[in-house]
C-alpha positions, 0 to 999 in steps of 0.5 A: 782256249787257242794257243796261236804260238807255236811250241819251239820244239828241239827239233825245230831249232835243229832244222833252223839250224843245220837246214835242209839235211835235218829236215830231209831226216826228221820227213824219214822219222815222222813217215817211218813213226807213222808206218810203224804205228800203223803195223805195230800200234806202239814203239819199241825201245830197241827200234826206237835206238836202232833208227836214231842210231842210223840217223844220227850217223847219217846227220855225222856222213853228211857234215863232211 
């Protein structure tokens, strides 16, 4: 069975509606998950909260 609409998923609407910033973010997430799979098979929970943390902080820096 094909499914032709496309999940909404959080992050999609983030992108929507913050623009470019958030997509520039969620490009570092998905290249660093992908490295991250390749080196280490699986996420840990502390990596996991250190790089949301440091994201999140980047998405508060850039609002000002």
């Amino acid at each position: 069975m094909m499914h032709a609409v496309r999940k909404r998923t959080p992050s999609r609407v983030a992108l929507h509606r913050n623009g470019m910033s958030i997509s520039i973010l969620n490009f570092r997430i998905s290249a660093l998950a992908r490295l991250h799979e390749q080196t280490n098979g699986d996420w840990r929970e502390r990596d996991l909260s250190v790089l949301f943390r440091r994201v999140h902080t980047a998405a508060e820096i850039q609002q000002y």
